[in-house]
MOPAC internal coordinates of N, CA, C and O (Angstrom, degrees):
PM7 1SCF
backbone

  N    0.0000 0     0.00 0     0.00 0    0    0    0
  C    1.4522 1     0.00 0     0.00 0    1    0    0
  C    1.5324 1   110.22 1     0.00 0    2    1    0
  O    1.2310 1   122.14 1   -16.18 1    3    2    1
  N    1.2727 1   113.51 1   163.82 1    3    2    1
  C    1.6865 1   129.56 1  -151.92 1    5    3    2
  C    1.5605 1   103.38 1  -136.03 1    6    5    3
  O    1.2310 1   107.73 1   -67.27 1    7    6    5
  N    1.3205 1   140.50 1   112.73 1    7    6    5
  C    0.8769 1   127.44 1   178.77 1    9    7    6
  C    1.9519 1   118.83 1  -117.32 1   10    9    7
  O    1.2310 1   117.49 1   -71.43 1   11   10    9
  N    1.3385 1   122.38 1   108.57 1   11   10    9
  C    1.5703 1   104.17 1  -141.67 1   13   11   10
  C    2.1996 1    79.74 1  -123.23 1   14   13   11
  O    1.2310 1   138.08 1   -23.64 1   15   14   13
  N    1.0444 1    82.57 1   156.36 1   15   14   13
  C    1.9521 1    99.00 1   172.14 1   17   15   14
  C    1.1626 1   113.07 1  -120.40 1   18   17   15
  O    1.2310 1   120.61 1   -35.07 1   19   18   17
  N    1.2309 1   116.43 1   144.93 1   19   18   17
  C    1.3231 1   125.72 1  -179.37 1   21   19   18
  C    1.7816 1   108.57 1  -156.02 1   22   21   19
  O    1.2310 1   121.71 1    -9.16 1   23   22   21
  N    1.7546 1   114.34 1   170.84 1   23   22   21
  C    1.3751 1   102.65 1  -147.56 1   25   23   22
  C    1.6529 1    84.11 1  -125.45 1   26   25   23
  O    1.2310 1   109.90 1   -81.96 1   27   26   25
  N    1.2348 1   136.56 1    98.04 1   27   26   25
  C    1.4011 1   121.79 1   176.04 1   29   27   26
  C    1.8008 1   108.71 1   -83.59 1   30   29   27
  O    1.2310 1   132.16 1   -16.11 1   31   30   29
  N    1.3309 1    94.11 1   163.89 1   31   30   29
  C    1.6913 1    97.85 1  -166.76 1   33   31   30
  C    1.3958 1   101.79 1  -131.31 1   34   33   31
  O    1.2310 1   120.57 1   -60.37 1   35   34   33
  N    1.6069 1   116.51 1   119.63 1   35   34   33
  C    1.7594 1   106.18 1   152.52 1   37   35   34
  C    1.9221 1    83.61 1   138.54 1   38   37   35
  O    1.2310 1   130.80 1   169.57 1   39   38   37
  N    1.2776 1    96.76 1   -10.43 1   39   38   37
  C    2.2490 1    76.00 1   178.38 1   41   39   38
  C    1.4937 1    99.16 1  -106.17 1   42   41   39
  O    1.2310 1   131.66 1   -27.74 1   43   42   41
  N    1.5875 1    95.10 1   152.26 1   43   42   41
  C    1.2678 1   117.09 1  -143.49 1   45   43   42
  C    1.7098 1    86.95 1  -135.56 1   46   45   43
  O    1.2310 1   112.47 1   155.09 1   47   46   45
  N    1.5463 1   131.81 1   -24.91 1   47   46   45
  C    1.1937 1   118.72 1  -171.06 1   49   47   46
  C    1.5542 1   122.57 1  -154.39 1   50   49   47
  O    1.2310 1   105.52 1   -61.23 1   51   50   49
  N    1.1289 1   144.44 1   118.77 1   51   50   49
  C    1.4386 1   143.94 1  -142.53 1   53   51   50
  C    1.8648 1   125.10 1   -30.84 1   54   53   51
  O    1.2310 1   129.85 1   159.43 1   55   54   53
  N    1.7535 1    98.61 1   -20.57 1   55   54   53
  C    1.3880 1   123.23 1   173.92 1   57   55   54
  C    1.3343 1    94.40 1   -51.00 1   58   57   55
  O    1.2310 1   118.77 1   121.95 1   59   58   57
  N    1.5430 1   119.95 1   -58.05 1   59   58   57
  C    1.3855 1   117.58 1  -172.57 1   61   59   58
  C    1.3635 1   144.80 1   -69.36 1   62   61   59
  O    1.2310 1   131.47 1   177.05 1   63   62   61
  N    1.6215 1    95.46 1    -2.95 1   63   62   61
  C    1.4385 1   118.49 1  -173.09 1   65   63   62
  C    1.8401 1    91.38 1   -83.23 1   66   65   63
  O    1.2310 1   126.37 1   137.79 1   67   66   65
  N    1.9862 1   105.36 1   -42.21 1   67   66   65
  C    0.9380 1   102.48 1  -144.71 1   69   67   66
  C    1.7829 1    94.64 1   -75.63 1   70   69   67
  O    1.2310 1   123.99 1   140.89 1   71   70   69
  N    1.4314 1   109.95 1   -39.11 1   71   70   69
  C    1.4814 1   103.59 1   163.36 1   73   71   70
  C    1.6384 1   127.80 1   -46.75 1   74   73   71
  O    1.2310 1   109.52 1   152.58 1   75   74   73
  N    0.9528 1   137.25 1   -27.42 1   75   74   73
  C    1.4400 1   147.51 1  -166.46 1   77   75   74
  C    0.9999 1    92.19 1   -81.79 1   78   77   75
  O    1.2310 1   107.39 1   134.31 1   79   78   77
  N    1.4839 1   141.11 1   -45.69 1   79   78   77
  C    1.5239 1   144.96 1  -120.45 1   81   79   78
  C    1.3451 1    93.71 1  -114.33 1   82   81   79
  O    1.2310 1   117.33 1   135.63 1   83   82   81
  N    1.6713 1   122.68 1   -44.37 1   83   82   81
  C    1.2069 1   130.80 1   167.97 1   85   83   82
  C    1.5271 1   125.48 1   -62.50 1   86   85   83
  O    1.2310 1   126.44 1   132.76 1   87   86   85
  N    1.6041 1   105.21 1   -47.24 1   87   86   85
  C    1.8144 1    85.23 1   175.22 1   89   87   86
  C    1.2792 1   110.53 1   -89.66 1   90   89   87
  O    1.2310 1    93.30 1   175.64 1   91   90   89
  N    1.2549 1   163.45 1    -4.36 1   91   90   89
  C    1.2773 1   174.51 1   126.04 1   93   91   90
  C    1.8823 1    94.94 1   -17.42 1   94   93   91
  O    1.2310 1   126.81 1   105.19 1   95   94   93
  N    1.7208 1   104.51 1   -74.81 1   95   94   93
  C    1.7496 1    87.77 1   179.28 1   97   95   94
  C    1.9567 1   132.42 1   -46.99 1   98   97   95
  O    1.2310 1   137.06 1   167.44 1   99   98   97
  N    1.0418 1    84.56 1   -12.56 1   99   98   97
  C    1.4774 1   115.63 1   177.25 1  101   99   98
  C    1.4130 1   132.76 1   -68.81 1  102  101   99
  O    1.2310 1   126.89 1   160.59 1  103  102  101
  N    1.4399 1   104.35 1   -19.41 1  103  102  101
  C    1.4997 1   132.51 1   158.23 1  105  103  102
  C    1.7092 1   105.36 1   -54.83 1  106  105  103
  O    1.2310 1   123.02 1   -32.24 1  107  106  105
  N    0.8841 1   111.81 1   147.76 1  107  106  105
  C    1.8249 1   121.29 1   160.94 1  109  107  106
  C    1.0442 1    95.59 1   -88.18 1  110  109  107
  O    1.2310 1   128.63 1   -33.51 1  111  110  109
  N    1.6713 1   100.98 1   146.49 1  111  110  109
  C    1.2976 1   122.89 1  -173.25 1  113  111  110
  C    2.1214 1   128.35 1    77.32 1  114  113  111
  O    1.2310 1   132.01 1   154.59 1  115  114  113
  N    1.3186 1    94.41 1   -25.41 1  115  114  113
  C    1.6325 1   108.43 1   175.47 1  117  115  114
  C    1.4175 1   109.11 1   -45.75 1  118  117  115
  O    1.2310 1   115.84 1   -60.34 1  119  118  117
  N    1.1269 1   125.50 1   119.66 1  119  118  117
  C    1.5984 1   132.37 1   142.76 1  121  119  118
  C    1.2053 1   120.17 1   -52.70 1  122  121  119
  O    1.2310 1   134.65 1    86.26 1  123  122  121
  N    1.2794 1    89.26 1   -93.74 1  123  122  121
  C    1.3918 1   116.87 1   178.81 1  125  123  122
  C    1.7904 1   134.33 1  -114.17 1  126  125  123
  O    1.2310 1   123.95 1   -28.93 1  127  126  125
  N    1.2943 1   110.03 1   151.07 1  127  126  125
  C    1.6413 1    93.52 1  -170.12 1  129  127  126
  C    2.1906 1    84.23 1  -152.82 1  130  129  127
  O    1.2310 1   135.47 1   -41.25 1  131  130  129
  N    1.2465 1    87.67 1   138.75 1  131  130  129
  C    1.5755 1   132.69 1  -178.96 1  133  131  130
  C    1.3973 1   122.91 1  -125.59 1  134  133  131
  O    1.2310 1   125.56 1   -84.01 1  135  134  133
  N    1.5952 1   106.93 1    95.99 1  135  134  133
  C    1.3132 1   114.52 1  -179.61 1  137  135  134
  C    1.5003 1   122.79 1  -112.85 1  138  137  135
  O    1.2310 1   111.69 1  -101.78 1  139  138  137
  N    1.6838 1   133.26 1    78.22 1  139  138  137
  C    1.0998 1   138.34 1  -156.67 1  141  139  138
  C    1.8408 1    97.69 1   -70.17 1  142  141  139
  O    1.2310 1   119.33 1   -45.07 1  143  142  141
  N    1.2908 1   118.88 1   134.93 1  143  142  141
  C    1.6852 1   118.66 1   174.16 1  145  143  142
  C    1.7165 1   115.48 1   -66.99 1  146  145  143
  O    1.2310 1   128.49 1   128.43 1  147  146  145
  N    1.8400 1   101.25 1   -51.57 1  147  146  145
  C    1.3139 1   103.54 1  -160.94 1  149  147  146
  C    1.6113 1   110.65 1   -68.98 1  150  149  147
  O    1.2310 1   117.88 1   146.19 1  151  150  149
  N    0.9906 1   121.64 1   -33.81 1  151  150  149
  C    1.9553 1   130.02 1   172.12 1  153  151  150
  C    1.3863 1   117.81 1   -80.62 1  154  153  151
  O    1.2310 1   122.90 1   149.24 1  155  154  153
  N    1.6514 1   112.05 1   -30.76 1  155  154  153
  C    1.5514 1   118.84 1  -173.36 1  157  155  154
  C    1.5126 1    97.17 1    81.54 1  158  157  155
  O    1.2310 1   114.52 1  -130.78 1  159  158  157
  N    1.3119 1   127.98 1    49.22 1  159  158  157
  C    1.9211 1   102.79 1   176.77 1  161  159  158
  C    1.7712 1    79.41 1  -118.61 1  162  161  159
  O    1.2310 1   137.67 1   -20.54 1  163  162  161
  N    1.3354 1    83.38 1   159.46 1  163  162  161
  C    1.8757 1   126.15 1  -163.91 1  165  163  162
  C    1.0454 1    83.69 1  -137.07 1  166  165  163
  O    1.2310 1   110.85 1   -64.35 1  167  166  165
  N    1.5298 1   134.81 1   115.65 1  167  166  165
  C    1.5072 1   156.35 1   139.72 1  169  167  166
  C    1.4417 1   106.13 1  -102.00 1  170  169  167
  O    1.2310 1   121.08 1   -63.48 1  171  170  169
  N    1.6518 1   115.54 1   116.52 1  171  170  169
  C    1.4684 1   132.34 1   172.43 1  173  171  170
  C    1.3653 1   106.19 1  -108.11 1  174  173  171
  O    1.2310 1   120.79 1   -48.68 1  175  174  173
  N    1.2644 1   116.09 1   131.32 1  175  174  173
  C    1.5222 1   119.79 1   154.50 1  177  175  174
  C    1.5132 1   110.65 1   -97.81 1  178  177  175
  O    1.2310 1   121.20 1   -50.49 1  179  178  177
  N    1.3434 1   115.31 1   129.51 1  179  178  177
  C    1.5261 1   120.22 1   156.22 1  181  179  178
  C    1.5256 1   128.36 1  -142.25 1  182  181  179
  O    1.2310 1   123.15 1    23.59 1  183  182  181
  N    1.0940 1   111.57 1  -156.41 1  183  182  181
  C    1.6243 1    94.11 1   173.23 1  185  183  182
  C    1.3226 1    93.78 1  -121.71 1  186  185  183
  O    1.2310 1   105.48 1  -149.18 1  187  186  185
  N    1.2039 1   144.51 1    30.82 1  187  186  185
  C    1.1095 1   136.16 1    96.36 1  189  187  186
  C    1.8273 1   110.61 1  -166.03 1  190  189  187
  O    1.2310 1   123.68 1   -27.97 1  191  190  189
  N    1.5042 1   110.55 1   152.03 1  191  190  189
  C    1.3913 1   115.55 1  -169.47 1  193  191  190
  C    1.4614 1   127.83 1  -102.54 1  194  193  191
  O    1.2310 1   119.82 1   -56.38 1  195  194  193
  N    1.1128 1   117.96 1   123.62 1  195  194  193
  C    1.4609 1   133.08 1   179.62 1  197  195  194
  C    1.8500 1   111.41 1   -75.22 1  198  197  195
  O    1.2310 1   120.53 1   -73.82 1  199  198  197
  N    1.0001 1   116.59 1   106.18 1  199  198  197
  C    1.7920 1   110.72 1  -157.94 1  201  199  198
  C    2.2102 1    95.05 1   -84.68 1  202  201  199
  O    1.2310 1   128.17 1   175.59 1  203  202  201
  N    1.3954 1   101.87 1    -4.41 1  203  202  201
  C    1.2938 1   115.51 1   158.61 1  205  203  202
  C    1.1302 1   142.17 1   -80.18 1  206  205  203
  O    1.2310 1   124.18 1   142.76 1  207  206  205
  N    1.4556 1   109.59 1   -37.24 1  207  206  205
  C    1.2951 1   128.71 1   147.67 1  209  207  206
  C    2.0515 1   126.67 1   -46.60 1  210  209  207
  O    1.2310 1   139.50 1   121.66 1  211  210  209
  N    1.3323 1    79.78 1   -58.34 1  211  210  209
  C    1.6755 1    91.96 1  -177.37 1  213  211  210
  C    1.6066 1    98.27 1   -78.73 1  214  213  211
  O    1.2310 1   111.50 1   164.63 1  215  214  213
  N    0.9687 1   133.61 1   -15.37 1  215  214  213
  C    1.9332 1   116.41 1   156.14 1  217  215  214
  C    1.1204 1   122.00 1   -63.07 1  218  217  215
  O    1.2310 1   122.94 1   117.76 1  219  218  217
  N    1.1306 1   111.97 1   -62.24 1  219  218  217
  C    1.9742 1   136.92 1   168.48 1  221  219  218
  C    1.9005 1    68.59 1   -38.85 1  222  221  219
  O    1.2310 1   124.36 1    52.83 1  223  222  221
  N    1.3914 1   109.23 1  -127.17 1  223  222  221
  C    1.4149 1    97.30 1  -143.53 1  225  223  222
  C    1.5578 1   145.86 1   -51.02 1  226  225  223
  O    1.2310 1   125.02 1   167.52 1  227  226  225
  N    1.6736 1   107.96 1   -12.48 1  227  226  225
  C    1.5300 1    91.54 1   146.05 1  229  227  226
  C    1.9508 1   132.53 1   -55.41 1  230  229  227
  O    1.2310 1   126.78 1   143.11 1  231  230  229
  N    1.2485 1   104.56 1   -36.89 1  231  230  229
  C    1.2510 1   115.04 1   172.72 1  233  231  230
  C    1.4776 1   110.69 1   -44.39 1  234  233  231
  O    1.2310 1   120.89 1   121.33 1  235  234  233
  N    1.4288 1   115.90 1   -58.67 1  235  234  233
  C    1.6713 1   129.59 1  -173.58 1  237  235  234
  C    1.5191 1    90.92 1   -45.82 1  238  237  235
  O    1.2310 1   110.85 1   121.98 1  239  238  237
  N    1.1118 1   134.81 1   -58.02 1  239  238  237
  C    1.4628 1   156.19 1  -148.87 1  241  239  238
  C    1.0992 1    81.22 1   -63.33 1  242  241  239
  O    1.2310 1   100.72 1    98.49 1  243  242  241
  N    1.3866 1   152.61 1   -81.51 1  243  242  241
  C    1.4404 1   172.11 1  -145.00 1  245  243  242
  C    1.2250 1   131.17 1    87.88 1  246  245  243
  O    1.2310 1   131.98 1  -125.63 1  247  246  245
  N    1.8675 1    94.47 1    54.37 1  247  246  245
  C    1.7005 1   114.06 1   157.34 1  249  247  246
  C    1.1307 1   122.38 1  -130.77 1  250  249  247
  O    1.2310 1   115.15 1    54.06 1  251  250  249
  N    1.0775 1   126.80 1  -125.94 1  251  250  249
  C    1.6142 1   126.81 1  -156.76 1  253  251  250
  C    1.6183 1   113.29 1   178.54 1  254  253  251
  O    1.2310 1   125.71 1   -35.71 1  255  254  253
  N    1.1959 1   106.62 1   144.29 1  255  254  253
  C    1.7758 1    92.59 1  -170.18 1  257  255  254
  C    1.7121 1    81.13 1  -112.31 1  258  257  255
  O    1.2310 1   137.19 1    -9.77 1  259  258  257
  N    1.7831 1    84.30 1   170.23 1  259  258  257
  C    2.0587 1    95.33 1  -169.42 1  261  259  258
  C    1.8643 1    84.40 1   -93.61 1  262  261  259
  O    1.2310 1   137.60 1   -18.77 1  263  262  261
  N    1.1563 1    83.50 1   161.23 1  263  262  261
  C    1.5714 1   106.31 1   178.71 1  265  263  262
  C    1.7315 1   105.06 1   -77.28 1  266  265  263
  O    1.2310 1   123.40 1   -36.53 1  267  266  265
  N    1.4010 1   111.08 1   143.47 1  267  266  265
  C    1.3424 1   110.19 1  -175.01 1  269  267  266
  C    1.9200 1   113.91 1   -50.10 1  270  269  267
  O    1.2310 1   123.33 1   -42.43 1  271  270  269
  N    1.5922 1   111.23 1   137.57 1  271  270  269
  C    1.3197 1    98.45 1  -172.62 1  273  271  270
  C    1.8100 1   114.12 1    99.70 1  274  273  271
  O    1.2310 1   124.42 1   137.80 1  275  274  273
  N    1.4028 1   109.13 1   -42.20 1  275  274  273
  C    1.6270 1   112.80 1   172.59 1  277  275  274
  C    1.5083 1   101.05 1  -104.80 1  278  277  275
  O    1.2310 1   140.90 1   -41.26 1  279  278  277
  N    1.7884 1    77.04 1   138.74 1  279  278  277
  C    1.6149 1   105.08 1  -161.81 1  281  279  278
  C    1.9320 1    99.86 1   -81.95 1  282  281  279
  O    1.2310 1   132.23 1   177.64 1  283  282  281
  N    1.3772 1    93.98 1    -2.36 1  283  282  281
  C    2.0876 1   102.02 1  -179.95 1  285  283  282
  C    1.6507 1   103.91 1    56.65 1  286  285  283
  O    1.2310 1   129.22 1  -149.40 1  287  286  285
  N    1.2104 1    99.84 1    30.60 1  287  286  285
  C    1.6514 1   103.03 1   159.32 1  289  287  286
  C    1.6937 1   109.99 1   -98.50 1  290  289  287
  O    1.2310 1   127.01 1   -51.30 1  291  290  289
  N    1.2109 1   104.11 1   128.70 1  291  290  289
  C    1.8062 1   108.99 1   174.41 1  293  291  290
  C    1.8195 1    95.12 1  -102.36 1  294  293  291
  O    1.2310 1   133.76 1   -41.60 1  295  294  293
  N    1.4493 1    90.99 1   138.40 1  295  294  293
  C    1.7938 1   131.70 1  -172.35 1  297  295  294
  C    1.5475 1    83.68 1   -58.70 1  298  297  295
  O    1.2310 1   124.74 1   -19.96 1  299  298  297
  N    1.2152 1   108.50 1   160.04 1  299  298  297
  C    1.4849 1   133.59 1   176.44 1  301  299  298
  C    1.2402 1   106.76 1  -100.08 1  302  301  299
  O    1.2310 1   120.10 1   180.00 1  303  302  301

């Protein structure tokens, strides 16, 4: 098993965890998937992860992951 992090950007309320959480398990191969609200981290377990895959379906979800390095916080 593979355990990879990533920073999605744009949810604002537990609906979105619950969307994220849903198309992400939805991947082949997914174990497990961990979507914290207040930081935005997406932790997938699989036996192994496609970082292409898990865009495509956060995207479906209707967000966006931060680019490596951005913390996917938007400025005030």
């Amino acid at each position: 098993m593979v355990t990879k992090t990533f920073t999605v950007k744009g949810m604002t309320c537990q609906h979105c965890v619950m969307s994220v959480t849903e198309e992400v398990s939805e991947i082949d191969g997914v174990e497990q998937v961990d979507v914290d609200l207040a930081s935005g981290r997406l932790e997938v377990t699989a036996d192994r992860i496609d970082d292409g895959s898990v865009k495509a379906a956060v995207e479906e979800a209707g967000y966006a992951l931060a680019a490596p390095g951005d913390l996917g916080l938007n400025p005030a």
